[in-house]
C-alpha positions as CSV (number, residue, x, y, z in Angstrom):
1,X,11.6,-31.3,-3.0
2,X,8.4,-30.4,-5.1
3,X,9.7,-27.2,-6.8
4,X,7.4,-25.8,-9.2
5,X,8.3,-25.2,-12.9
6,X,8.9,-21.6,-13.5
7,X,8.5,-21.3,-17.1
8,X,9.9,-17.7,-19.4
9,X,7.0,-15.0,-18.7
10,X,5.9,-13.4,-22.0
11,X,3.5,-10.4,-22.3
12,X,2.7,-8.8,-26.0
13,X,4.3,-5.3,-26.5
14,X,7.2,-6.5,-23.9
15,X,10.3,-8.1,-23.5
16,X,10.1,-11.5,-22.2
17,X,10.9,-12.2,-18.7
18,X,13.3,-15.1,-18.0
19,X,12.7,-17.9,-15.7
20,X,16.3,-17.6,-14.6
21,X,15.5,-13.9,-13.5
22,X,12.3,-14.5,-12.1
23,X,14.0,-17.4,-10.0
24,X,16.8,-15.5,-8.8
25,X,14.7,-12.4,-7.5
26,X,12.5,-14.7,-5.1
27,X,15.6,-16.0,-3.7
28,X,16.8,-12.8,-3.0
29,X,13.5,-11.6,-1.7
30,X,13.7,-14.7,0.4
31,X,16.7,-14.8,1.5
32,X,17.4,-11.1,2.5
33,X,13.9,-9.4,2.7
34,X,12.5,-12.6,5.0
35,X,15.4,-14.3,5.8
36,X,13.3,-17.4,5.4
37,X,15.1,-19.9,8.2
38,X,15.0,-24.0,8.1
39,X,11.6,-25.7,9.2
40,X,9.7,-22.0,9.0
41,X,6.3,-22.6,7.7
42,X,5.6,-20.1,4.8
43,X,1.9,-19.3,4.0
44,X,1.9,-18.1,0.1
45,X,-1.7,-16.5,-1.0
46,X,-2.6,-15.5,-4.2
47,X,-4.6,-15.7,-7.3
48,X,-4.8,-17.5,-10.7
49,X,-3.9,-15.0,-13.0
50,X,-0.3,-15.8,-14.8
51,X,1.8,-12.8,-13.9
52,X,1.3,-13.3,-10.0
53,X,1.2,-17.3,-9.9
54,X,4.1,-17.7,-11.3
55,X,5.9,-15.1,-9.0
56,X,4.0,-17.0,-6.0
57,X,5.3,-20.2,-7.7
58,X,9.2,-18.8,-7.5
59,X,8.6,-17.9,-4.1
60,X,7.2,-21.3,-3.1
61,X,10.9,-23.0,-4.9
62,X,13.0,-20.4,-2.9
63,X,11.1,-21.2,0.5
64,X,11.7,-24.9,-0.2
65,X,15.5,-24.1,-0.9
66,X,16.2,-22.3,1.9
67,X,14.3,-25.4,4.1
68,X,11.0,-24.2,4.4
69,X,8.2,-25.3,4.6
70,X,5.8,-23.6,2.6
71,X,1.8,-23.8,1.3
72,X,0.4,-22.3,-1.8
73,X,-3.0,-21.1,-1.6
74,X,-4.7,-20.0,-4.5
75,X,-8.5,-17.7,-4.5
76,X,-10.2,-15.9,-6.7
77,X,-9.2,-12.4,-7.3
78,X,-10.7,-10.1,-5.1
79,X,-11.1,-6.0,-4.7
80,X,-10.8,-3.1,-2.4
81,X,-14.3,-4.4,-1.3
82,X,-14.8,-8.3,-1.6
83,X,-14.0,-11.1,1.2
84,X,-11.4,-13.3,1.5
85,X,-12.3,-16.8,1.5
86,X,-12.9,-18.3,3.9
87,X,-10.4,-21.0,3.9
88,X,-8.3,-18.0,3.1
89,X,-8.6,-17.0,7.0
90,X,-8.3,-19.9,8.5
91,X,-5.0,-20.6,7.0
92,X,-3.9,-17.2,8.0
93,X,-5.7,-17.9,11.6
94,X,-2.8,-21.0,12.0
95,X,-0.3,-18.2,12.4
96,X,2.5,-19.0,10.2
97,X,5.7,-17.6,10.8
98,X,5.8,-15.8,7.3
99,X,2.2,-14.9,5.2
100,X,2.9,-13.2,1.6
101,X,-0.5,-12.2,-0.1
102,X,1.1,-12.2,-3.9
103,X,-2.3,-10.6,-4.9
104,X,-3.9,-9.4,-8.7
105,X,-5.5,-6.7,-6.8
106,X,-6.4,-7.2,-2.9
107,X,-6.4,-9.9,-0.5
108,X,-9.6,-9.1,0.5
109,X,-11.4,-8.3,4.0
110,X,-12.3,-10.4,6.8
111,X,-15.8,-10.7,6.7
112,X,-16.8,-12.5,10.1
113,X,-14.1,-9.7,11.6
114,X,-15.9,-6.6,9.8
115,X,-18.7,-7.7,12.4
116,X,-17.1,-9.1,15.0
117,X,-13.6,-7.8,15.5
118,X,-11.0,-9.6,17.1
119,X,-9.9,-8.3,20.7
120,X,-6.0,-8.5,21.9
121,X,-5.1,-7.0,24.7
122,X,-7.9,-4.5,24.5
123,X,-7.7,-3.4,20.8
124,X,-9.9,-4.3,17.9
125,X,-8.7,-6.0,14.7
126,X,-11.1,-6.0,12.0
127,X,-8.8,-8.7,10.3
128,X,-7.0,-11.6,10.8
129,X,-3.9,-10.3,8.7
130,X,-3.7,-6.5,11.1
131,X,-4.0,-9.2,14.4
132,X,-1.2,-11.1,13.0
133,X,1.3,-8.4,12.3
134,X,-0.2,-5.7,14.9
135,X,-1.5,-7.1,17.8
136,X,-0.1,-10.7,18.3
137,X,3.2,-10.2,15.8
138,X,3.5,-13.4,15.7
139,X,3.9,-13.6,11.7
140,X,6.1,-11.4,9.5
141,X,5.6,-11.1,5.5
142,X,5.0,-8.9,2.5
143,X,1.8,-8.0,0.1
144,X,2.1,-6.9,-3.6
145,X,-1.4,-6.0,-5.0
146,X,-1.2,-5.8,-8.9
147,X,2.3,-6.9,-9.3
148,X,4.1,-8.0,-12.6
149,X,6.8,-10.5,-13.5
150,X,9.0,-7.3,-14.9
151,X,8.2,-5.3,-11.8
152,X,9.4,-7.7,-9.4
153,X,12.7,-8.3,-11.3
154,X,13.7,-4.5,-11.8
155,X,12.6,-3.5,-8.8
156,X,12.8,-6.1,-6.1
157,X,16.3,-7.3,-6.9
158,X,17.9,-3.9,-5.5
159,X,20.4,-2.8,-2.6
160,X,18.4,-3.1,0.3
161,X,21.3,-2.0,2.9
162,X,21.4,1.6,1.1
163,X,17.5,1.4,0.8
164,X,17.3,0.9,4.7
165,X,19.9,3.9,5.4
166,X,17.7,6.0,3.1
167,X,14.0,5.3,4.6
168,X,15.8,5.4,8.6
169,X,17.1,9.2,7.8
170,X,13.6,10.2,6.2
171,X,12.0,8.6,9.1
172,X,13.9,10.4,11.7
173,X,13.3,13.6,10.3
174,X,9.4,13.5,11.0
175,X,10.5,13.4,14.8
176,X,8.5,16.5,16.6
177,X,6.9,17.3,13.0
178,X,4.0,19.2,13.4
179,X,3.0,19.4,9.9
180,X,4.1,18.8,6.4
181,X,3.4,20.4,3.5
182,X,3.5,19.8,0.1
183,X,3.2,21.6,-3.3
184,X,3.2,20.3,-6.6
185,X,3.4,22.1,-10.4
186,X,0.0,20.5,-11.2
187,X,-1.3,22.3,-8.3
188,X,-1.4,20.7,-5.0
189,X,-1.2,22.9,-2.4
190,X,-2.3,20.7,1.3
191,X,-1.3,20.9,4.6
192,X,-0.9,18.3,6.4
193,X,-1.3,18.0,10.4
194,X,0.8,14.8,11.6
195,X,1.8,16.0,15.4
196,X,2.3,12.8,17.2
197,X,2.3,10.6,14.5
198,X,4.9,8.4,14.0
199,X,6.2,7.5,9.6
200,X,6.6,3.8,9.3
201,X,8.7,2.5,6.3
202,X,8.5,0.1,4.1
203,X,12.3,-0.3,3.6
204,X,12.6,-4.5,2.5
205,X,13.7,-5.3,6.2
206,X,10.8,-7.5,7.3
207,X,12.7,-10.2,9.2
208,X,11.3,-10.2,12.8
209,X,7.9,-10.8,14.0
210,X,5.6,-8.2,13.0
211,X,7.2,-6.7,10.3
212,X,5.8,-6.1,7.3
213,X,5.5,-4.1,4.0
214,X,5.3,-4.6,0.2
215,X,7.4,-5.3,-2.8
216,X,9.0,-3.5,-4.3
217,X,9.4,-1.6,-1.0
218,X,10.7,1.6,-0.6
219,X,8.5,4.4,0.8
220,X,8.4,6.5,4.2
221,X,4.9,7.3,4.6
222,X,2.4,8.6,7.6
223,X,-1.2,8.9,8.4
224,X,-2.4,12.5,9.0
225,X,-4.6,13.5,11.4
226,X,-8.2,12.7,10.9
227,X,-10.1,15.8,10.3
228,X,-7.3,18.2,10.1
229,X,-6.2,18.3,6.4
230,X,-6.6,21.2,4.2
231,X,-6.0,22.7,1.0
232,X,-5.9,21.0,-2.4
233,X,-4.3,17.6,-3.8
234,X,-3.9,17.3,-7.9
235,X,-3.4,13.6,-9.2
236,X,-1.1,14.0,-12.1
237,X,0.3,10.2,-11.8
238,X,-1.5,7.4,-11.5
239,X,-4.8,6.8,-9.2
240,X,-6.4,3.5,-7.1
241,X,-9.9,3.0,-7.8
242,X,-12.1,-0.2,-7.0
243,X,-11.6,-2.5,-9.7
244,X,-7.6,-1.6,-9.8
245,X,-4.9,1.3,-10.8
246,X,-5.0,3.8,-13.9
247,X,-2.8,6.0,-15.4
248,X,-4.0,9.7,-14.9
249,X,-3.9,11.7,-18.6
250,X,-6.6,14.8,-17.3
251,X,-5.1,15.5,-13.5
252,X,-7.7,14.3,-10.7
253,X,-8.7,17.7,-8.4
254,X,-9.6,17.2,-4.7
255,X,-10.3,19.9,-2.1
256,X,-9.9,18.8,0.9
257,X,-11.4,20.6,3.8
258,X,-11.3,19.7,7.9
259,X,-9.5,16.4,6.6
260,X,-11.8,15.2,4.3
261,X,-12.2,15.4,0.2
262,X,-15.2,17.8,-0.6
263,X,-15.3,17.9,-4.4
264,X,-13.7,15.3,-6.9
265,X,-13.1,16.6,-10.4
266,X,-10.7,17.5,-13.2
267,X,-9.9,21.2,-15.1
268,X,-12.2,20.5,-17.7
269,X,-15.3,20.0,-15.5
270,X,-17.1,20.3,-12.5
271,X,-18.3,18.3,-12.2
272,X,-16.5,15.8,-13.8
273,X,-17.4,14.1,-17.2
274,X,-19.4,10.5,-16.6
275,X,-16.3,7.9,-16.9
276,X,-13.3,10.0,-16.8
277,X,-10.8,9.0,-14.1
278,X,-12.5,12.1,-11.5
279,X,-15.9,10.6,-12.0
280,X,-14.2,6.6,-11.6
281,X,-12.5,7.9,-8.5
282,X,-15.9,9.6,-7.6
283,X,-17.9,6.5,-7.7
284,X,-14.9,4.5,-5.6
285,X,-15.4,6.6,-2.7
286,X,-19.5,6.4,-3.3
287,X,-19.4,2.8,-3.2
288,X,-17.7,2.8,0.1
289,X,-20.0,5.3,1.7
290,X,-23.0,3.0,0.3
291,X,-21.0,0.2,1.8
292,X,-21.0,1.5,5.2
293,X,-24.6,2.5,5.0
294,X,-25.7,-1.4,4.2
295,X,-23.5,-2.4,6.9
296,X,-26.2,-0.8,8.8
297,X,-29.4,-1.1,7.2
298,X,-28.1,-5.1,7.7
299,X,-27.5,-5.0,11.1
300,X,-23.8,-5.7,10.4
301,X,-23.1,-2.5,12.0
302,X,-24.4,0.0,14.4
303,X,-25.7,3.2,13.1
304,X,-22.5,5.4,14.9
305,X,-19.9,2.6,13.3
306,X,-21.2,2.9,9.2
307,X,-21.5,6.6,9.8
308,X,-18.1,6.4,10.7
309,X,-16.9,4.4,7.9
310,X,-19.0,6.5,5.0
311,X,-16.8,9.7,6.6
312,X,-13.7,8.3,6.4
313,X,-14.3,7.2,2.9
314,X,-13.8,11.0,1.9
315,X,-10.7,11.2,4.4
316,X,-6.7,12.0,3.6
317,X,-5.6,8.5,5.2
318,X,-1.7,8.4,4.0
319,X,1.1,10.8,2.6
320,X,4.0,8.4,1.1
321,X,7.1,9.3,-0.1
322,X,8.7,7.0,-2.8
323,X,12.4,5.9,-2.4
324,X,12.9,2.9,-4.5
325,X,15.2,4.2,-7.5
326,X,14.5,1.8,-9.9
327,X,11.2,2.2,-9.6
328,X,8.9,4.0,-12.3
329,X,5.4,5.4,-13.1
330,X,3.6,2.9,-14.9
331,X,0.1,2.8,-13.9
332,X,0.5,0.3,-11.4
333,X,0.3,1.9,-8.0
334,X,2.2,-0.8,-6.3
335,X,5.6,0.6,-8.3
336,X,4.1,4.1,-8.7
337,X,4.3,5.3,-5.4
338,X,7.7,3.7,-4.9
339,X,9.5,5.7,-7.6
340,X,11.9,9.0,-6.6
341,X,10.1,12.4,-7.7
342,X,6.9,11.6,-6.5
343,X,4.5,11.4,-3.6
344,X,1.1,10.2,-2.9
345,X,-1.9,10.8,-1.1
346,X,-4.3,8.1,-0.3
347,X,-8.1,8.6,0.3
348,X,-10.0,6.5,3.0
349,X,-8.2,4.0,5.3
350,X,-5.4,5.3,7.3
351,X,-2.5,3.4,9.3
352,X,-3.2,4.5,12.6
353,X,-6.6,2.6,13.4
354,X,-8.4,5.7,14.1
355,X,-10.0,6.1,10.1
356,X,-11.7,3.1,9.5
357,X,-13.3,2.5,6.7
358,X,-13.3,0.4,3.1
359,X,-11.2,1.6,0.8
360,X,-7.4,2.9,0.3
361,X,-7.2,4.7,-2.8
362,X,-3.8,6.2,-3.5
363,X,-3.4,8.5,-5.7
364,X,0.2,9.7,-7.3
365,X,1.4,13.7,-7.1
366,X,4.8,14.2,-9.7
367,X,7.4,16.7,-8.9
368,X,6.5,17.8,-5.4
369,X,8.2,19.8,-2.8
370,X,7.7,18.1,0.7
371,X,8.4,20.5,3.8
372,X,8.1,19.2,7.1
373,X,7.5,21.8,9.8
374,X,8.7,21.4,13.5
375,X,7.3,22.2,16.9
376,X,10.4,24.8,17.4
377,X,9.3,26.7,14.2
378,X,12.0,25.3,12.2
379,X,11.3,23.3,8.8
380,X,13.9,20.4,6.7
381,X,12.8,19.9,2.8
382,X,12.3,16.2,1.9
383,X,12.3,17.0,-1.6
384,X,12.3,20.1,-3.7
385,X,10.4,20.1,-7.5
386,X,10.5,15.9,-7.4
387,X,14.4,16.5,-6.1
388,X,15.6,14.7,-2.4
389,X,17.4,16.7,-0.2
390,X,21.3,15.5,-0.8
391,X,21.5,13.4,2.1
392,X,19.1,11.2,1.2
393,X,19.8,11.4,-2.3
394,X,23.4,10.3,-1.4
395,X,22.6,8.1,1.6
């Protein structure tokens, strides 16, 4: 045994974070998110920042407790739009049973795959990590971009059986859906096409091959269809840009229209004043659509794939729903779109495979009202003015 030394995590303005709690939660996480088992090799990536090495360093000591056998890799921090390293993707390219990217911000992309994707059983992965967990499954693990020490011990240390029960009735109820819609006091007003889409759920059961999700867990979300959104989204919580998660104080305005974002501003200005969070999210999407367009000018990709990726930059790519009830808006998107009364909406990437492209930028919506609508004309009500319907309230 080489366990690591957790020591107490103290951040100015907070109350300090005991190495005893810290400790405990990664054996928890461990032990019943995992279920780490004896001679399993665990790959542990992250950065060097304090808050999320020493949560990768209590999840290294739990591994080893449980008989593991894992590795700690440590890279620089990267963003929505930076590499990996390479070392980075060969140690994930060994295929250990469990990867964990504890991560400041991102992981970061597979550069050699952006290129060259790899091909299993007919399907392109653009990355190492999606072939892992989509095609082969032959790994299983969890990702929390921006996570703190407080986070993880007031949110990850929860009841994971009634969390399950929650996310699997949610989930059923998107069976035959058509459409969702969803309204919001700040002013979203979208609907959403998802017919033959299927949720997924991010529910802290990621014990077989495959499986996967963050922590804190505790969303049901879905990818609409490309090109078929419409209406109006108003970010009132917190929003992902680039360089990392704000908290939203003048509410983010996008129209959407044929599934993709036309105009980005707020209700002061349009369009929206240089630097304010409409203009940063603005300039998120931009530097993905110039992304796409040096991919080609470089002959990294072909003129129909970067055209490809600068539309989807401006696409709806996710609606969440948050579930985890200890969970909170902070300004860290990782918790944010975890926590009951809220939604979110992400712009760019979707879940599916079909809206490819750089960037994932969720954004937060308080207080909705979530109405799925069914091929028979019917409709159920996920949540009315930030309130769950009762039985999933009292699941």
């Amino acid at each position: 045994m080489s366990n690591f030394n957790i020591k107490t995590y103290t951040k100015a303005g907070s109350e300090p974070v005991s190495a005893e709690k810290i400790e405990s939660t990664a054996l928890v996480v461990m032990r019943d998110v995992i279920s780490v088992k004896k001679e399993e090799k665990i790959l542990i990536i992250t950065n060097p920042e304090e808050n999320v090495l020493t949560i990768s360093m209590a999840l290294y000591n739990a591994a080893e407790s449980l008989g593991a056998k894992p590795v700690l890799e440590v890279q620089p921090v990267k963003t929505l739009l930076d590499y990996a390293e390479e070392s980075v993707i060969g140690s994930m390219a060994a295929e250990p049973d469990v990867i964990l990217s504890i991560s400041e911000n991102k992981l970061g992309k597979d550069e050699k795959a952006m290129s060259s994707p790899y091909i299993y059983e007919g399907k392109e992965y653009t990355s190492i990590f999606d072939l892992a967990f989509d095609g082969k499954k032959c790994s299983r693990g969890f990702w929390t971009p921006g996570i703190t020490t407080d986070m993880f011990v007031r949110t990850a240390n929860i009841d994971y059986k009634l969390l399950q029960k929650r996310c699997g009735i949610l989930c059923g109820k998107f069976e035959k859906a058509v459409s969702v819609r969803v309204t919001a006091p700040a002013g979203t007003d979208i609907l959403i096409p998802v017919e033959g889409r299927k949720p997924f759920s991010d529910d802290g059961c990621f014990s077989v091959k495959g499986s996967g999700g963050n922590i804190p867990a505790g969303e049901v979300f879905i990818s609409p269809l490309v090109g078929k959104s419409k209406g109006r989204i108003v970010f009132d919580g917190s929003m992902t840009i680039t360089g990392g998660d704000l908290a939203i104080e003048n509410p983010i305005i996008c129209d959407v229209k044929d599934g993709f974002v036309t105009d980005v501003y707020n209700k002061i200005s349009n369009p929206a004043p240089k630097g304010s969070e409409a203009d940063r999210l603005l300039e998120s999407i931009r530097g993905s659509e110039e992304k796409a367009r040096k991919m080609a000018q470089d002959g990294i990709f072909s003129k129909e794939k970067a055209a490809r990726y600068e539309r989807n930059s401006r696409g709806i790519g996710e609606l969440g729903i948050g579930l985890n009830p200890e969970a909170k808006i902070t300004g860290n998107m990782l918790e944010d779109e975890k926590a009951f009364r809220t939604c979110h909406f992400a712009i760019g990437q979707n879940y599916d495979g079909d809206g490819n492209t750089f960037i994932h930028l969720d954004g937060v919506v308080r207080n909705p009202t979530i109405v799925i609508n069914y091929q028979d004309g019917t409709s159920y009500t996920v949540e009315k003015d930030g309130e769950l319907a009762p039985e999933l309230k009292d699941a």
